[in-house]
C-alpha positions in Angstrom: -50.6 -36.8 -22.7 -54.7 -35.6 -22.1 -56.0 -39.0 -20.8 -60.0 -39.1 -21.2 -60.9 -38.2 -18.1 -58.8 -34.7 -18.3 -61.1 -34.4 -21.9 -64.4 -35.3 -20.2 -63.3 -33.0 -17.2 -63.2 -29.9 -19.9 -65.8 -30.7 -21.5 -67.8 -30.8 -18.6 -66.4 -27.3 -17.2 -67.1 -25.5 -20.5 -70.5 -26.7 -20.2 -70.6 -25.3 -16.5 -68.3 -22.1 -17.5 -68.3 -18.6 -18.1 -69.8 -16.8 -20.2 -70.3 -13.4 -20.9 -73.8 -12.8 -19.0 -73.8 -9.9 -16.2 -74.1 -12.6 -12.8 -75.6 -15.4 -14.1 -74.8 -18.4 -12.2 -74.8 -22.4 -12.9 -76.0 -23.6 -15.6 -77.5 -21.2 -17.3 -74.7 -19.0 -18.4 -74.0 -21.7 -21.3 -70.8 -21.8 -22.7 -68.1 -18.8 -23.6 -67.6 -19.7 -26.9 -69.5 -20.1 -30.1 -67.9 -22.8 -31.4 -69.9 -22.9 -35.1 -70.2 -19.2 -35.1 -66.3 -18.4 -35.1 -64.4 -18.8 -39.0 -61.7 -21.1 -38.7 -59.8 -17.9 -39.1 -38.2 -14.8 -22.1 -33.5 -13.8 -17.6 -35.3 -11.7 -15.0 -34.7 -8.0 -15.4 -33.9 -5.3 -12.6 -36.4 -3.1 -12.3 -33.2 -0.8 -13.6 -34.7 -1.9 -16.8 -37.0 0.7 -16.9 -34.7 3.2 -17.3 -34.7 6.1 -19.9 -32.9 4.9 -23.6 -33.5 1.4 -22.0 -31.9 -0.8 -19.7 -29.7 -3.9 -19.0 -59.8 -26.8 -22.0 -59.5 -27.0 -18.1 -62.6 -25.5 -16.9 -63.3 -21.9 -18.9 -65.3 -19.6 -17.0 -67.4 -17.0 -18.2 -65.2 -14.4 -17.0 -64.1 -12.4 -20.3 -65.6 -9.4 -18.1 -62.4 -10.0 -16.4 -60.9 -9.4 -19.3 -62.0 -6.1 -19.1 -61.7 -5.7 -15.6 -57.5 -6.5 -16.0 -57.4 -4.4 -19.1 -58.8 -1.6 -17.5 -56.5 -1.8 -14.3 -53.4 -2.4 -16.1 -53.5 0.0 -19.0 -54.3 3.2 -16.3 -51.9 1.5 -13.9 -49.4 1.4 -16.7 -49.7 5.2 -18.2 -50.8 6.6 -14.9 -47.6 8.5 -15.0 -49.3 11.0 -17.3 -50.7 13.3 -14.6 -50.6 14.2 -11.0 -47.4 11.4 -10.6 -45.8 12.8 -7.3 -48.8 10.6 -5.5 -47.9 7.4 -6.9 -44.6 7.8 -4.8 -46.5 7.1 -1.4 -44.8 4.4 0.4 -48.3 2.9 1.9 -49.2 1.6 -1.8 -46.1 -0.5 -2.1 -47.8 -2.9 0.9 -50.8 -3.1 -1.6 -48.9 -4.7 -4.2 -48.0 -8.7 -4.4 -45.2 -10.7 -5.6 -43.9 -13.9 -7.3 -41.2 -15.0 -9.2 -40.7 -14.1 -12.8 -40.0 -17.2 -14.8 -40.6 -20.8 -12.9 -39.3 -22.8 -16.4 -36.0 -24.5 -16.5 -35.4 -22.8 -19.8 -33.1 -20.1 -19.0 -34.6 -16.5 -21.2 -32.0 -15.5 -23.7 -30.5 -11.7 -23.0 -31.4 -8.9 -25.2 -29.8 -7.7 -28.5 -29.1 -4.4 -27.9 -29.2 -1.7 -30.8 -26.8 0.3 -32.5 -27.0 3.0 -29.5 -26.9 0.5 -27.0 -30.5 0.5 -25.9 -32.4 -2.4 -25.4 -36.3 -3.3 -25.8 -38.5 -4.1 -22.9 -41.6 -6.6 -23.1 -44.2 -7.3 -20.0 -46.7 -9.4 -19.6 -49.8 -8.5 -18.9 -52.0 -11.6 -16.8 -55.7 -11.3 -16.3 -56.6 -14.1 -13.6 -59.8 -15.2 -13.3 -59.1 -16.1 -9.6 -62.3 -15.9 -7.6 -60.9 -16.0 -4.4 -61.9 -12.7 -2.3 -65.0 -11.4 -1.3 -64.4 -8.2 -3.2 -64.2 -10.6 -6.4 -67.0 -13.4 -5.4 -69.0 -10.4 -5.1 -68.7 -8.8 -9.0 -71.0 -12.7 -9.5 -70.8 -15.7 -11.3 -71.0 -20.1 -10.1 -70.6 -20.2 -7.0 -68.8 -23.6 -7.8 -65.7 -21.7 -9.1 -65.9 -20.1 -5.7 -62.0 -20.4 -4.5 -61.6 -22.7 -7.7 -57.8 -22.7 -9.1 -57.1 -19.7 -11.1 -56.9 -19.8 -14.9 -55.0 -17.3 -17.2 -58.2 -16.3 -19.1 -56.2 -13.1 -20.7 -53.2 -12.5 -21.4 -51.1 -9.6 -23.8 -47.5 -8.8 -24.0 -46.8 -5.2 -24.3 -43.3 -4.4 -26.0 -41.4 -1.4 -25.6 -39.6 -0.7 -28.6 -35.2 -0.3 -27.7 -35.4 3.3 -29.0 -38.9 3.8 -26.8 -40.3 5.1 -30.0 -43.1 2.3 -30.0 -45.4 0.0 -28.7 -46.4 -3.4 -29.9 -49.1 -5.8 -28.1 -50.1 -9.2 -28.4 -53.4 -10.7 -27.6 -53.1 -14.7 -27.2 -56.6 -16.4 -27.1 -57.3 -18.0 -23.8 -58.5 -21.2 -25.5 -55.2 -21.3 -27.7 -54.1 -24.8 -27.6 -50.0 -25.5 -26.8 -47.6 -27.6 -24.6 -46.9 -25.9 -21.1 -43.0 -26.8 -19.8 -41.9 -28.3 -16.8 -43.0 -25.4 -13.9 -42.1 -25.6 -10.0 -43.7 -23.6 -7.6 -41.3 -21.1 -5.7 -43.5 -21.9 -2.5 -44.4 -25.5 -2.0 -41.4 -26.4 -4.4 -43.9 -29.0 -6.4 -42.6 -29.8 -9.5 -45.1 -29.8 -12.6 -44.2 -31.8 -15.3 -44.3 -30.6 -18.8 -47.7 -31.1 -20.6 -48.7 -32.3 -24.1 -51.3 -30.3 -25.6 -53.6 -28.0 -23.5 -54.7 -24.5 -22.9 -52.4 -21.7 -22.3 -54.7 -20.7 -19.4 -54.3 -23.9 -17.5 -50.5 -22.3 -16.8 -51.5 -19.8 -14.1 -52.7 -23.2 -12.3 -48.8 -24.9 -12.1 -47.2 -22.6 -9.5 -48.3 -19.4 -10.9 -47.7 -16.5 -13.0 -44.2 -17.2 -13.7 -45.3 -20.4 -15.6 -47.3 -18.4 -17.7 -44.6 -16.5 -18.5 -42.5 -20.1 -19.9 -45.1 -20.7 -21.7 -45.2 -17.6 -23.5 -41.2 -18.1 -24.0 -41.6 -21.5 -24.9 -43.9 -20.9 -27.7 -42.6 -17.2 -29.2 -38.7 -17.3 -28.1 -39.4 -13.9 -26.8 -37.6 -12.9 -23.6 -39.9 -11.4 -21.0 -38.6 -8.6 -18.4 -41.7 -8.4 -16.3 -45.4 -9.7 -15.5 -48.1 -8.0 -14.3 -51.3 -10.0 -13.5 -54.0 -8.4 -12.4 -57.6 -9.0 -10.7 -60.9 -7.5 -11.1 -62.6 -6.2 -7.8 -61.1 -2.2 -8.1 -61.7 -1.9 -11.6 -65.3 -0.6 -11.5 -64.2 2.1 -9.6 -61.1 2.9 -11.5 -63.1 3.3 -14.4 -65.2 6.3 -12.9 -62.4 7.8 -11.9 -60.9 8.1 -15.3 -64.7 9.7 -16.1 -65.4 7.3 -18.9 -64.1 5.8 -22.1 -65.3 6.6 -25.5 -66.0 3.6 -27.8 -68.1 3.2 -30.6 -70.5 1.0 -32.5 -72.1 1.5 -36.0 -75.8 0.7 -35.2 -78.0 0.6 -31.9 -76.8 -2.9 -29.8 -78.2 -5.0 -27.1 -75.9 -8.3 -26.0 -78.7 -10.0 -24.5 -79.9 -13.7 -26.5 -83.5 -15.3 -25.7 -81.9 -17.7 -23.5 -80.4 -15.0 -21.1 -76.8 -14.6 -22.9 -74.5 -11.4 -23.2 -73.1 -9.2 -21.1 -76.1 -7.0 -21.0 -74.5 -3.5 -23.2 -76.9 -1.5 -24.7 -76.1 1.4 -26.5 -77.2 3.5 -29.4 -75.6 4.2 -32.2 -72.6 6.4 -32.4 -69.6 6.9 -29.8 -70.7 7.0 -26.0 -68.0 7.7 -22.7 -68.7 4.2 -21.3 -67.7 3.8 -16.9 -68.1 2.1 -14.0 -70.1 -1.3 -15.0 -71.0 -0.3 -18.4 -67.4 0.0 -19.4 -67.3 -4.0 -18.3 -70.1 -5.0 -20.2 -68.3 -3.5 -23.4 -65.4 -5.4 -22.6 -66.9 -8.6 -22.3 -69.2 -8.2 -25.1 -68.9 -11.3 -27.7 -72.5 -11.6 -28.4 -73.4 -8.7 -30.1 -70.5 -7.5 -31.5 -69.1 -8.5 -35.0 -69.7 -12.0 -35.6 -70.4 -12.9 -31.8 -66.9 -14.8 -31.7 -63.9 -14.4 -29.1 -62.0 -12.7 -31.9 -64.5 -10.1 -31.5 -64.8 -9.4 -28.1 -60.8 -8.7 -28.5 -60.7 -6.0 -31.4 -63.7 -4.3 -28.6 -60.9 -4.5 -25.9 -58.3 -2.9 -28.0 -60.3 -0.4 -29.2 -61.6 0.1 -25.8 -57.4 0.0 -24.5 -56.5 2.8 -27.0 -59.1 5.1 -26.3 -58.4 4.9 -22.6 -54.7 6.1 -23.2 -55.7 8.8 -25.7 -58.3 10.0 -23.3 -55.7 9.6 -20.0 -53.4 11.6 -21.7 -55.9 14.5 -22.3 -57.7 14.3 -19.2 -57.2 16.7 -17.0 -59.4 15.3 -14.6 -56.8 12.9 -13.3 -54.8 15.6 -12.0 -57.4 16.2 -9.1 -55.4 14.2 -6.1 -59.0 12.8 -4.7 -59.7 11.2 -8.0 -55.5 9.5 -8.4 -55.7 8.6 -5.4 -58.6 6.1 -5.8 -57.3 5.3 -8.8 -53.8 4.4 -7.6 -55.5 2.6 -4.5 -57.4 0.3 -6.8 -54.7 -0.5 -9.3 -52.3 -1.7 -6.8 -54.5 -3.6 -4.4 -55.8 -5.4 -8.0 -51.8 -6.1 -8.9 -49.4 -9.1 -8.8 -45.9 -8.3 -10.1 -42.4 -9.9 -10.2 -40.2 -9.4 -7.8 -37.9 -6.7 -10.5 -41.2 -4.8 -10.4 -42.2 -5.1 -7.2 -43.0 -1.2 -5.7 -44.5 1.7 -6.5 -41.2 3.6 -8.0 -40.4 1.2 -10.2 -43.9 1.0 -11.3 -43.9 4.4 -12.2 -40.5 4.4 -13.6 -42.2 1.8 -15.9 -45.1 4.5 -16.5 -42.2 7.1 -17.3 -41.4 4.9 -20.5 -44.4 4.0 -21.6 -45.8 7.5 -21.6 -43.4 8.4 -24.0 -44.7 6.3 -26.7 -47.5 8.8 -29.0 -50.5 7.0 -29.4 -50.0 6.9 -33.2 -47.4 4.3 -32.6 -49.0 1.8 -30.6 -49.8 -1.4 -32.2 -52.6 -3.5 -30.8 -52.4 -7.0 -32.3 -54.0 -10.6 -31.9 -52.3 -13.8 -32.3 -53.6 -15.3 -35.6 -54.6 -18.7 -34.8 -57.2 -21.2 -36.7 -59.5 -23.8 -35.2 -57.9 -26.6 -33.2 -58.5 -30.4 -34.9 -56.9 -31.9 -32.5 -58.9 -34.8 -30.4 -60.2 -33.3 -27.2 -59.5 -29.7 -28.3 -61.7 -28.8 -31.8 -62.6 -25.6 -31.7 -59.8 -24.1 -29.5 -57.3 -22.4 -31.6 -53.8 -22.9 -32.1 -50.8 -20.3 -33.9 -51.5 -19.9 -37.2 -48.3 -20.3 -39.2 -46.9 -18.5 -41.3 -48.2 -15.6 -39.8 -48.1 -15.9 -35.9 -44.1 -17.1 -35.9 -43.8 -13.9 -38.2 -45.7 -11.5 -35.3 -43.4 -13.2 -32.6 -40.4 -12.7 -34.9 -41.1 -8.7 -35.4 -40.9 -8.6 -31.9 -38.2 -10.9 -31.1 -36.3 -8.7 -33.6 -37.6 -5.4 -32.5 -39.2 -4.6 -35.6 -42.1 -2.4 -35.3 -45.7 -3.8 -35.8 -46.6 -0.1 -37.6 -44.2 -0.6 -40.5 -42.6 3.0 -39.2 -38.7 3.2 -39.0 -37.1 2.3 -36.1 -33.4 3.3 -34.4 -32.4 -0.3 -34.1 -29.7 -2.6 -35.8 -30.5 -4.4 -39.0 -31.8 -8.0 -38.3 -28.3 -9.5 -39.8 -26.5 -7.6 -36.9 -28.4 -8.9 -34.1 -28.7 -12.9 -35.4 -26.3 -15.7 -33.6 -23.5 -16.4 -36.9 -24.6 -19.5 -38.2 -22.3 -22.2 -38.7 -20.7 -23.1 -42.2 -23.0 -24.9 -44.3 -21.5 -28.2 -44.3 -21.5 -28.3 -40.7 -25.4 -27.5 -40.3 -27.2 -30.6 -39.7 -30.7 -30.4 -41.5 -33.5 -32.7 -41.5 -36.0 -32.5 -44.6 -39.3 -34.0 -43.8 -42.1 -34.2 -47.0 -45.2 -32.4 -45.8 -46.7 -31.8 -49.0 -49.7 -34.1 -48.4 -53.0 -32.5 -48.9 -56.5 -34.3 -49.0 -57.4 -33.4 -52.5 -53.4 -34.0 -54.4 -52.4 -36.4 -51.5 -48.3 -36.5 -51.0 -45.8 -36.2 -53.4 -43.7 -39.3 -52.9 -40.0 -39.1 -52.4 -40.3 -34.7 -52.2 -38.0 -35.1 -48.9 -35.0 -36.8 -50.9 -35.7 -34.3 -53.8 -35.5 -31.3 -51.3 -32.4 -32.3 -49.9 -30.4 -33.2 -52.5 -30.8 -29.4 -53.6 -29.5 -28.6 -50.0 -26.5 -30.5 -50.6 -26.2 -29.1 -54.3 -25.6 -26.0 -52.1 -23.2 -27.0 -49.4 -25.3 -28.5 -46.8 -23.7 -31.7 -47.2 -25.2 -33.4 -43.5 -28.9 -32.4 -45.0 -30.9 -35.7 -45.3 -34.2 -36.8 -45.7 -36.1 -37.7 -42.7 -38.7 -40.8 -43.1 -41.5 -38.7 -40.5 -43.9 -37.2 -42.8 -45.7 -33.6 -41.3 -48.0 -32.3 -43.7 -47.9 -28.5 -43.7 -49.9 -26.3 -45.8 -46.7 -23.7 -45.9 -42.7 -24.6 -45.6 -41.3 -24.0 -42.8 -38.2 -24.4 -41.0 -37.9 -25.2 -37.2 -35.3 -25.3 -34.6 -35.3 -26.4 -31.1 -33.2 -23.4 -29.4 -32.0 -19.7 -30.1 -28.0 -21.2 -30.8 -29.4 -23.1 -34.0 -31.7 -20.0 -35.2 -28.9 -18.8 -37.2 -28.3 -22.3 -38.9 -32.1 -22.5 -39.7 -32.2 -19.1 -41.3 -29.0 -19.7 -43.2 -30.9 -22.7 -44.9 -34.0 -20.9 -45.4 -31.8 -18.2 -46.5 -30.6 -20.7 -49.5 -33.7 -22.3 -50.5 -35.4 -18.7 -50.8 -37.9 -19.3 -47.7 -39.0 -16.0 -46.3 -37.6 -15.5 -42.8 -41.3 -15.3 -41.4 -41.2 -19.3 -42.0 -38.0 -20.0 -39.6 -39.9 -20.9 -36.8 -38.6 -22.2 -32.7 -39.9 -25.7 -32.0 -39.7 -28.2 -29.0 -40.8 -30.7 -31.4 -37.6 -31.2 -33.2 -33.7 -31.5 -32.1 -32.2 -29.9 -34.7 -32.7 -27.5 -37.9 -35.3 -29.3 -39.1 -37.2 -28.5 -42.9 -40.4 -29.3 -43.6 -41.5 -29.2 -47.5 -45.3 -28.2 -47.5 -47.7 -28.3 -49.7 -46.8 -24.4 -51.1 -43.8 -26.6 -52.4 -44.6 -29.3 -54.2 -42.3 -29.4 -57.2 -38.9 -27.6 -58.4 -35.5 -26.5 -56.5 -36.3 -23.4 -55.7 -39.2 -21.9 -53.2 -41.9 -20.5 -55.5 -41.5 -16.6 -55.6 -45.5 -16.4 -55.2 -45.4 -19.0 -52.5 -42.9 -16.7 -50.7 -44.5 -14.2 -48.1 -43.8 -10.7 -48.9 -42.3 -9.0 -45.8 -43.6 -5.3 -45.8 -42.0 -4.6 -42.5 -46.0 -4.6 -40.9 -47.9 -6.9 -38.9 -49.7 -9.6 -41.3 -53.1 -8.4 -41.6 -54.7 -11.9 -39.7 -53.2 -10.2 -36.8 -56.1 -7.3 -37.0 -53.8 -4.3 -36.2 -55.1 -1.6 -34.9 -53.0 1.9 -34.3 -53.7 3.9 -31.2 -54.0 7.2 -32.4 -56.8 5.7 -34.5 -60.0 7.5 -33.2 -62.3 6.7 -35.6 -62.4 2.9 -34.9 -66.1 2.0 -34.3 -67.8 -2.3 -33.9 -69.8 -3.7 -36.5 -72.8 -5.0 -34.7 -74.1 -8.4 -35.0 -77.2 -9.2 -37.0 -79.9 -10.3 -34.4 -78.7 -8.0 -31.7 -79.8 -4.6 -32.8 -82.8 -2.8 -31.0 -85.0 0.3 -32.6 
């Protein structure tokens, strides 16, 4: 557990940290967040798994311009096989590139499903460290006291490839999002981390590195992760004048710059511009400015900044010009940290090869949904909002594409672990109904699983833990029971999206919520209709969408 001294010790760094202003240093920068301003809104795989059809708060820093500066180096880096390719194949770039160990949990990932045609899906992780520990990086500004500081996981996106490589689906967790972090070791000093209680997901990077990151990802989705790719910032500035500029676009004239020296310093004019070189930072780590000046904001800029950099790599000739690819190659993999399945240049492009398959009009860009944090130490960091992050994570677990678009892959029912007859399933029904206006309603537990047992679950029993929910859900503590807990959501007439993995419990375990409150069956308008999309609190945006364009912020416009 967070003693007081770890809260004081984050509260103190987010007074000290990042923000979004150009090199501001100490003090002044403020804080990254507006809190008030916000609404409360996977085993390794060979790098053969690239192949064709598909294969076997701590301190926060004000570094969401790294954000940017990752996003920009690991989307070219990432479709770079698009044009002039036969470069990418020198040997001398395979020195640039660093290593480490994929997963450094105990948790073993679960093997892929693989579809009716025997392909299987492919998901990396993208990491954007906010390590300041080169010159090149020390140089691009900001305190000097986080000079050669411990490294935080201030971004992080997984990108999965779809089994039939017909699409792309990414995820945007919030670097403030608020979970427990598993037992980690480090591959090189061989210290052992325990697992946390609650904390930030970018505290991970800091417990032997990347491949802790990546439990913690598997610990909180159940997704199974083939490869990481972390990235760092000091190459991206040139990268981004190599690909000759990025179109984005904002609805009225914008200046992120606040009275007290705030913002990342963008100023455009209305309409779509070809944003480079620093510029095309500033738009990535605008929060002020854009929207409603929140986190949440600066993300939907970064994914519409990420799509219209692979639209406009794919019709850019320019890139074709060896003198231009070969800076940009230079600077992607001096900026890159991969596991060891991904660890050269071929396989990178191999990787590239797949990915540039994927029309633009099928790639998904998505962000967590979360809600404000109540917990003490951590209000105003975010944590998975339910139902609808477990349902993201679940589209993707089950290779279901974010677009609602058909894809070539087995029916859910044909890829789930058989559950176990009913009167062997051990369930636990705990009363979460308890709201602050209706309060609890008393004995709902009992009620709940004597309708259980009405239907064969005869081990179902009412636990004496109360967990108020505002929506059912069911839980399970590991991918053998997820069969057992759909098969009693399954009878109750709970939506799939509900079944949910959990550390937290040992066994199927049903919470009644306050959607629930009376009756033996699920209310049908209770029940969340499964469309086959990503729920719209994930903001999707499509790729081939070129007429996305930021709302501007009152207060930061300019005539």
């Amino acid at each position: 557990m967070r003693g007081e001294g770890t809260r004081d010790r984050v509260r103190h760094a987010d007074e000290r940290g990042w923000d979004d202003g150009l090199y501001e240093e100490g003090p002044a920068g403020g804080t990254d967040r507006d809190e008030k301003s916000r609404a409360a809104v996977p085993p390794a795989r060979s790098a053969g798994s690239g192949r064709p059809g598909g294969g076997p708060p701590p301190r926060v820093r004000r570094g969401k311009r790294r954000v940017l500066r990752w996003v920009a180096s690991v989307l070219s880096l990432l479709i770079i096989g698009t044009a002039g390719a036969g470069y990418l194949y020198y040997r001398h770039l395979n020195g640039n590139i660093k290593k480490a160990e994929l997963n450094l949990g105990k948790q073993a990932m679960v093997e892929h499903r693989a579809n009716s045609a025997g392909q299987t899906p492919l998901n990396i992780l993208l990491i954007g460290s906010d390590a300041r520990d080169s010159k090149a990086n020390q140089k691009l500004g900001g305190a000097r006291e986080t000079f050669d500081g411990p490294p935080l996981a201030d971004v992080q996106m997984l990108v999965h490839l779809s089994a039939d490589r017909s699409n792309v689906s990414v995820i945007s967790m919030p670097r403030d999002t608020v979970l427990k972090i598993p037992e980690c070791q480090d591959p090189e000093s061989g210290k052992a981390y325990r697992a946390t209680g609650w904390t930030l997901t970018n505290e991970s990077l800091n417990r032997g590195g990347p491949g802790c990151t990546v439990a913690a990802w598997y610990e909180l989705t159940g997704i199974t992760i083939d490869h990481f790719m972390m990235v760092d910032f000091a190459g991206v500035v040139s990268m981004a004048d190599a690909i000759g500029g990025v179109p984005v676009c904002v609805r009225d004239n914008v200046h992120s710059h606040t009275s007290d020296g705030k913002g990342s310093g963008l100023k455009l004019r209305e309409g779509t511009h070809p944003v480079k070189g620093e510029q095309a930072l500033q738009w990535l780590r605008t929060r002020y400015g854009f929207e409603d000046g929140t986190d949440l904001a600066r993300t939907h800029a970064q994914h519409m900044y990420m799509n219209s950099m692979v639209r406009e790599l794919r019709k850019n000739t320019k890139l074709t010009d060896p003198v231009k690819l070969r800076k940009l190659a230079e600077a992607a993999t001096s900026a890159l940290t991969v596991d060891t399945g991904l660890d050269t240049v071929g396989k990178l492009y191999g990787l590239a090869e797949e990915l540039q398959r994927v029309p633009t009009d099928r790639i998904t860009m998505t962000t967590m949904p979360n809600f404000y944090s109540t917990r003490p130490g951590f209000q105003g960091k975010v944590e998975p909002k339910q139902p609808d992050a477990e349902q993201l994570f679940r589209m993707v677990r089950e290779d279901i594409p974010l677009d609602g678009k058909a894809s070539k892959r087995k029916p859910a029912a044909e890829t789930k672990d058989a559950a176990a007859p009913a009167d062997e399933i051990g369930v636990m029904v705990r009363n979460g109904t308890y709201t602050a206006e209706l309060g609890s309603v008393r004995g709902r537990a009992t009620e709940v699983a004597e309708v259980l047992d009405g239907k064969g679950f005869t081990e179902a029993k009412a636990d004496t833990q109360s967990d108020p929910q505002d929506r059912t859900v069911v839980y399970y503590p590991s991918v053998d029971l997820e069969g057992d807990a759909q098969a009693v959501a399954k009878a109750l007439g709970i939506p799939v999206a509900s079944v949910k993995k959990s550390t937290e419990v040992s066994g199927v375990t049903l919470v009644v919520g306050a959607d629930w409150r009376e009756g033996a069956a699920y209310p049908k308008d209770a029940a969340t209709q499964d469309d086959g999309k990503a729920p719209e609190s994930a903001r999707p945006l499509n790729g081939g969408d070129d007429t996305a364009c930021m709302d501007v912020q009152p207060g930061f416009t300019w005539e």
